[in-house]
C-alpha positions in Angstrom: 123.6 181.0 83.6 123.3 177.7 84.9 119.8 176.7 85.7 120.9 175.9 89.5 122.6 179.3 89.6 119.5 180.9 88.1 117.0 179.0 90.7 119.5 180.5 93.1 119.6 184.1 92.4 115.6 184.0 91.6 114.8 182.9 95.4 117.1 185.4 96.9 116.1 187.9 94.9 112.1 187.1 94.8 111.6 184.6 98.0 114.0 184.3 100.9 117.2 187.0 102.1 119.2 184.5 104.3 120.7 187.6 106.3 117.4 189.0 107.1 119.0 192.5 105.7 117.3 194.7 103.5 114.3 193.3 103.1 111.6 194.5 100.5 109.3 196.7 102.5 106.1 193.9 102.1 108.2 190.8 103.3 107.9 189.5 106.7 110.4 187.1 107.3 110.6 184.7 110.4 112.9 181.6 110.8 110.3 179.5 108.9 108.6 181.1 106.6 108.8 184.2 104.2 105.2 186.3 103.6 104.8 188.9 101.2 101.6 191.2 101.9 100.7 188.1 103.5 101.2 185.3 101.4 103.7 182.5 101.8 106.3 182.3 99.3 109.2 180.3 101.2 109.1 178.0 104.3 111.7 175.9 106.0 109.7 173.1 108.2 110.0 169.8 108.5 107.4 166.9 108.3 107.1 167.0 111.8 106.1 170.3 112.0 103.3 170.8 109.3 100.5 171.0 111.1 101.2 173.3 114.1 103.0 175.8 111.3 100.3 176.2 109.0 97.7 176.6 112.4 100.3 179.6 113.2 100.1 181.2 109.7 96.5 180.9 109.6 96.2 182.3 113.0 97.7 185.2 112.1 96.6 185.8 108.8 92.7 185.2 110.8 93.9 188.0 113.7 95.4 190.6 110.4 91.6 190.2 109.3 92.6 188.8 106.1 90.1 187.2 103.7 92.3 184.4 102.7 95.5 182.9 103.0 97.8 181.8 99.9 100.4 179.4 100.2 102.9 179.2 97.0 105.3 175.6 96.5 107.4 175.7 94.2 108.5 172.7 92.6 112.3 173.3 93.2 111.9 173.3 97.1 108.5 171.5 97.4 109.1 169.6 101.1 107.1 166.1 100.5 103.7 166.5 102.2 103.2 170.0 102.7 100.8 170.3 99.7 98.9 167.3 101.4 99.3 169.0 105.0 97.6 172.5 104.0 95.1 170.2 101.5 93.9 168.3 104.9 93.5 172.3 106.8 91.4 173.2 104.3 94.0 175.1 101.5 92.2 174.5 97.6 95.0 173.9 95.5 95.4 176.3 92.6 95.9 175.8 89.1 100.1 175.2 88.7 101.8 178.0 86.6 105.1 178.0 84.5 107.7 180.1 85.8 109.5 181.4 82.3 112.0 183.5 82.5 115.1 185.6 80.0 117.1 188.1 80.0 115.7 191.8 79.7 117.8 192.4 77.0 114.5 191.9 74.3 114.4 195.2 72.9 111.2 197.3 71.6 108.5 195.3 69.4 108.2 195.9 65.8 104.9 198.2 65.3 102.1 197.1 64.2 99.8 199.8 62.4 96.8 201.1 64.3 98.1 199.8 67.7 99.4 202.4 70.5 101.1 201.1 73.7 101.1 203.3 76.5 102.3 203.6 80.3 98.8 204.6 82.1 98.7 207.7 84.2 94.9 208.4 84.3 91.7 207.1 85.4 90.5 206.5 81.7 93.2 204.1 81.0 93.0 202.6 84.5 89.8 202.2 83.6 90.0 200.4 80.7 92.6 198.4 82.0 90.1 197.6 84.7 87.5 196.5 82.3 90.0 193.9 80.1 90.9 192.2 83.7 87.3 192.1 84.5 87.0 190.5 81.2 89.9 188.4 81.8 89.9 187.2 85.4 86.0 187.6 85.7 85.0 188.4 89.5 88.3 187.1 90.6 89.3 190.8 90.0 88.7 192.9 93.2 90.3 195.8 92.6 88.8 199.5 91.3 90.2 201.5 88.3 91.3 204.2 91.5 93.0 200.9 92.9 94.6 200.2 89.8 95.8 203.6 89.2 97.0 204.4 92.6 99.1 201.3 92.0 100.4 202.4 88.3 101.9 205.5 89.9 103.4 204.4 92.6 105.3 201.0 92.0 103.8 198.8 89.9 103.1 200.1 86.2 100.8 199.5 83.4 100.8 199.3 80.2 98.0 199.6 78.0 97.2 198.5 74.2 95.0 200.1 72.0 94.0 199.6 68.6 92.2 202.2 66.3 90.9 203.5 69.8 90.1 200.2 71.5 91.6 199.1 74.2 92.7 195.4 73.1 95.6 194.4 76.2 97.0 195.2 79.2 99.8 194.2 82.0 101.7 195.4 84.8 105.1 195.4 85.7 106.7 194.4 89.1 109.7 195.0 90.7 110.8 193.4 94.6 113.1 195.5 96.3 116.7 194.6 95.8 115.9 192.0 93.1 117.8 191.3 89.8 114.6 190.2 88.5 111.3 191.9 87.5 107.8 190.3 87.2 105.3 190.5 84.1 101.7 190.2 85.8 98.1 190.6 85.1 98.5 190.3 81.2 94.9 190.4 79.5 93.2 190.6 76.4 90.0 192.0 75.0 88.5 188.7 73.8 87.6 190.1 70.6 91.1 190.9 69.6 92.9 187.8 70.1 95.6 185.7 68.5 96.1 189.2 66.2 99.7 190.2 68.1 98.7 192.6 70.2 99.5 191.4 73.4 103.6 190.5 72.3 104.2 194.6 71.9 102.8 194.8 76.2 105.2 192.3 76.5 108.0 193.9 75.2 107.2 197.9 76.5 107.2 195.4 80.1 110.8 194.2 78.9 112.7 196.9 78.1 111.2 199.1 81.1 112.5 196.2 83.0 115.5 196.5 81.8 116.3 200.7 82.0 115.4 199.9 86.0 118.5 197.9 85.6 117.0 194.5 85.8 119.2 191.6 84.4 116.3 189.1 84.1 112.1 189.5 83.8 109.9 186.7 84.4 106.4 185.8 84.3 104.2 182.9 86.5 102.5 181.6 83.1 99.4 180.0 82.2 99.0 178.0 79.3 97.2 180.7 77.5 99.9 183.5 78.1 102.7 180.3 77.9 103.0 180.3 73.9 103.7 183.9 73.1 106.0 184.1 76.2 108.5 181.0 74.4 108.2 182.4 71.2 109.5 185.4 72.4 112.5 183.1 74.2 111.2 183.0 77.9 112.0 179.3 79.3 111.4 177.2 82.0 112.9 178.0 85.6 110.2 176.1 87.5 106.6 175.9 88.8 104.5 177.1 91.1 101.4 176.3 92.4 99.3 178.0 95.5 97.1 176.7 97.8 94.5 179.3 99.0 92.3 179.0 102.1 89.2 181.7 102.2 87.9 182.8 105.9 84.8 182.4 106.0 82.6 185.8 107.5 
């Protein structure tokens, strides 16, 4: 597929339904902007208009009682000066992420002795999952392993690794409502057990369940330590992203 046709398809799918009709069940979409569980992930406003938008979204993010408001840009649709616009209302600007994507057509991983991969479904491996992110993302992470597992059952699975008994990595798999395209997220890795090819197998179990939900495409908002093993794997550039987040303060 063409990249222009793929950038296409990915925002309909994951960022913006022009007809307003059949919207996932977490998108609120207005003429300017599109939020999912709050966060911005498409706007339509022009220069003009910066300011007095982003004092409406924060407005109502403030009134929801939300702790903090992220806005993604992507570098596809960027407008000029937004990013300066929500850096001047007091947005911190995120570290930017590679959008990689491929088709879900990857197939299972070839197994590595000692290592199980398993779809969680109780609190033990929710909360050993917990535990790697903790490790991972550090107090960044504010969910609980009931959190976590609540979320693994309902929508949004998880795959755990373990090796001889440990657990080594873990990642999730989500799906927007109506999308071609599903998302690998919150990939992590027992520090001790790196760089020994244990996460690729999470990647793959993500894959093919991405693909038997009848998903044409997976992607994953990289960082440059997940980047490598996601190319080698033949995931490529679609675009970037990078979010600005401002925090409510108590």
């Amino acid at each position: 597929m063409p990249a222009s046709s793929m950038l296409a398809a990915f925002d309909l799918g994951q960022r913006r339904r022009p007809d307003g009709a059949a919207l996932p069940s977490s998108w609120a979409q207005t003429e300017h902007v599109t939020r999912d569980h709050g966060q911005i992930i498409w706007q339509d406003i022009d220069a003009p208009s910066y300011e007095e938008t982003v004092e409406a979204e924060l407005a109502l993010a403030r009134a929801a009682g939300a702790e903090d408001l992220e806005w993604k840009l992507y570098s596809h649709d960027e407008p000029a000066g937004l990013a300066q616009a929500l850096g001047a209302a007091g947005f911190e600007r995120q570290p930017t992420e590679t959008i990689l994507v491929r088709a879900s057509d990857l197939g299972p991983a070839a197994p590595i002795p000692g290592l199980k991969i398993a779809k969680i479904h109780t609190l033990e491996q929710a909360t050993h999952c917990f535990n790697l992110a903790l490790q991972t993302f550090g107090n960044n992470w504010d969910k609980t392993p009931e959190d976590l597992l609540r979320r693994a059952l309902e929508k949004e699975p998880f795959w755990l690794a373990e090796f001889e008994g440990q657990p080594v990595a873990m990642g999730r798999l989500t799906r927007t409502e109506g999308s071609g395209f599903a998302g690998l997220y919150g990939g992590a890795s027992h520090p001790d057990f790196r760089r020994r090819g244990f996460y690729r197998p999470v990647v793959h179990a993500r894959v093919q369940a991405a693909a038997e939900m009848g998903c044409k495409w997976v992607f994953s908002e990289a960082l440059p330590t997940s980047e490598p093993i996601l190319r080698a794997l033949g995931f490529e550039t679609l675009c970037q992203v990078t979010g600005h987040l401002y925090r409510f303060k108590d």
